[in-house]
C-alpha positions in Angstrom: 25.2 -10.3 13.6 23.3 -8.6 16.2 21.2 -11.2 18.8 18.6 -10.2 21.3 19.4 -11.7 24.7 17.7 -14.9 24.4 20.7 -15.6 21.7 18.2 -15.4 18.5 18.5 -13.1 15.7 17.5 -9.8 16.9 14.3 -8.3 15.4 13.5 -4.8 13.8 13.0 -2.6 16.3 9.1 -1.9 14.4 8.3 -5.4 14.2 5.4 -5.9 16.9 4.1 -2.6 15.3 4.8 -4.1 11.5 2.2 -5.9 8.5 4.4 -6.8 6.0 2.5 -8.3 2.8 4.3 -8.9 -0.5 3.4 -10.7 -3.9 4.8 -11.0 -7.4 3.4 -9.4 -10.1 3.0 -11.1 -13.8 4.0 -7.6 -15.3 7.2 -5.1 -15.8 7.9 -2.9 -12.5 7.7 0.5 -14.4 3.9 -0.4 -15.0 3.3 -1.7 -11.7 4.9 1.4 -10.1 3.2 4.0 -12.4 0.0 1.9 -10.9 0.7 3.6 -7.8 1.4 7.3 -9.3 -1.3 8.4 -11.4 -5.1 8.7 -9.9 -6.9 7.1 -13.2 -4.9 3.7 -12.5 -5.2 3.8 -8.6 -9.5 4.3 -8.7 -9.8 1.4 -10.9 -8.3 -1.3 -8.3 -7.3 0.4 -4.7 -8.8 -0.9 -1.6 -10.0 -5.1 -0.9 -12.0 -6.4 -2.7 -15.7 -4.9 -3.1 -14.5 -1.5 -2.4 -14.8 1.2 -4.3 -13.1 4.5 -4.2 -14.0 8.5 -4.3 -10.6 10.7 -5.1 -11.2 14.1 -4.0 -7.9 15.5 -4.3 -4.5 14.2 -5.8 -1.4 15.0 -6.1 2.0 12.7 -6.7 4.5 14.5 -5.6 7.0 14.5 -2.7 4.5 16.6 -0.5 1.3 15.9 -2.1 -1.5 14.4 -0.9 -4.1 12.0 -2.3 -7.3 13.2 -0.3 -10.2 10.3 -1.3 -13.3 8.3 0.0 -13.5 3.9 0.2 -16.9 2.9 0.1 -17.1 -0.6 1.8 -19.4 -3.5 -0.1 -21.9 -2.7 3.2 -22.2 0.9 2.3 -19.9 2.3 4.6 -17.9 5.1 3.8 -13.8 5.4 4.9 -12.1 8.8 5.1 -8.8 8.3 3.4 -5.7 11.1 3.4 -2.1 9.7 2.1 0.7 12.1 2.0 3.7 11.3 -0.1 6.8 11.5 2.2 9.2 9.5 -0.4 9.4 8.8 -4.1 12.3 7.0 -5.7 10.5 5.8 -9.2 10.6 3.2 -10.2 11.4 1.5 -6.8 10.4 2.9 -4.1 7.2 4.7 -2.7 6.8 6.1 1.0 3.7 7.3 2.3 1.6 8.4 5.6 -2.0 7.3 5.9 -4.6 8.2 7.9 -8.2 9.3 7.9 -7.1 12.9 7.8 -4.2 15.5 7.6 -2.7 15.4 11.2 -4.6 12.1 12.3 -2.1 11.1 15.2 -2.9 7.1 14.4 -1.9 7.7 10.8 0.9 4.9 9.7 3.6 4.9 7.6 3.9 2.5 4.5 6.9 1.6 2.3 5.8 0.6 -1.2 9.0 -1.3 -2.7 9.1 -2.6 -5.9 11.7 -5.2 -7.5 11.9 -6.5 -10.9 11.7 -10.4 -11.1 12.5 -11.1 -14.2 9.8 -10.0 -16.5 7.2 -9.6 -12.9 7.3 -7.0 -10.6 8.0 -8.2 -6.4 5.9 -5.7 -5.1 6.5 -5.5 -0.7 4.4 -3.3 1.5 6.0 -2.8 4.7 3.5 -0.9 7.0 4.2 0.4 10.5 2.1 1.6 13.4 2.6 4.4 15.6 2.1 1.5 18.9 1.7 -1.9 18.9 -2.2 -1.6 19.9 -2.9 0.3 16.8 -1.3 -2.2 14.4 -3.7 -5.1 16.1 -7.2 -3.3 16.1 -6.1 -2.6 12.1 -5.1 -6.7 11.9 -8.2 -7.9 14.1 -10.8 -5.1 13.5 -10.4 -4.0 9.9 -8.5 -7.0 8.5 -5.6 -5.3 7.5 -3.4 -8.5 6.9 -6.2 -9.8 4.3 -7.2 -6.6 3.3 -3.6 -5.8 2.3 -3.5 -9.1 0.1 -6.9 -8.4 -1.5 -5.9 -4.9 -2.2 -2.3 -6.3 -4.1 -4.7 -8.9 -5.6 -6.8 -6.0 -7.1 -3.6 -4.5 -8.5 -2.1 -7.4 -10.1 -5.4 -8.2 -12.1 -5.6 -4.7 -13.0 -2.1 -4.5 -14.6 -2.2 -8.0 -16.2 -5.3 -7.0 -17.9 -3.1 -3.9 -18.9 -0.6 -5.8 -20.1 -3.0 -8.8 -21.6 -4.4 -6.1 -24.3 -1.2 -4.6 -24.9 -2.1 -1.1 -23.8 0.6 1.3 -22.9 0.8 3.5 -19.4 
């Protein structure tokens, strides 16, 4: 096992420029992943809570891009671009967000999703491009609670799915 010099267990490299959120999901992981993939599930519960969301463009594909608009509860509007950089259905999603194509702050997230038993564990591993970047997103746009409002949003979504027995 690998220690740092202080003799504790050595850290990811990414870790001061990490949010990792995670929750379990009361449905199967195929349903929770397709979530993710197809634009009629992802504008009915994307963003925290009291956001709503404009897709202008998407496409799921290794490649493609999900071009869209978050409109805040306050009325303001978020420029969104996600390329797809990884897709390993049903388990594994990787992306690069940012406000636009190019946008040197963009940030890389890894969606993973595990069964557990019947629910889904659903972790979102995000890292910065510096350290800096990853606090302004936790202190000025709540990214840590955003993150769990937005997984929040998701689970109710797909439990309601799954509560009136509708297929994806």
């Amino acid at each position: 096992m690998s220690e740092t010099g202080q003799g504790a267990p050595a850290q990811s490299a990414t870790a001061d420029r990490e949010v990792v959120i995670s929750r379990v999901i009361d449905a199967p992981r195929e349903l929770v992943f397709e979530a993710f993939t197809e634009v009629r599930h992802l504008s009915q519960w994307w963003g925290p809570e009291g956001f709503t969301t404009t897709t202008r463009s998407f496409e799921f594909r290794v490649g493609g891009v999900w071009e869209f608009v978050m409109h805040g509860p306050d009325g303001t509007d978020y420029q969104e671009w996600i390329s797809w950089t990884e897709i390993v259905p049903p388990e594994e999603i990787t992306m690069l967000h940012g406000e636009y194509r190019g946008d040197p702050n963009a940030f890389e997230s890894v969606l993973a999703f595990a069964a557990d038993g019947a629910a889904t564990r659903v972790e979102m591993r995000t890292v910065f491009p510096t350290k800096e970047l990853r606090d302004e997103a936790v202190e000025k746009y709540h990214a840590i609670e955003g993150g769990r409002q937005t997984l929040g949003n998701l689970a109710a979504y797909v439990t309601e799915i799954v509560g009136k027995g509708a297929e994806g």
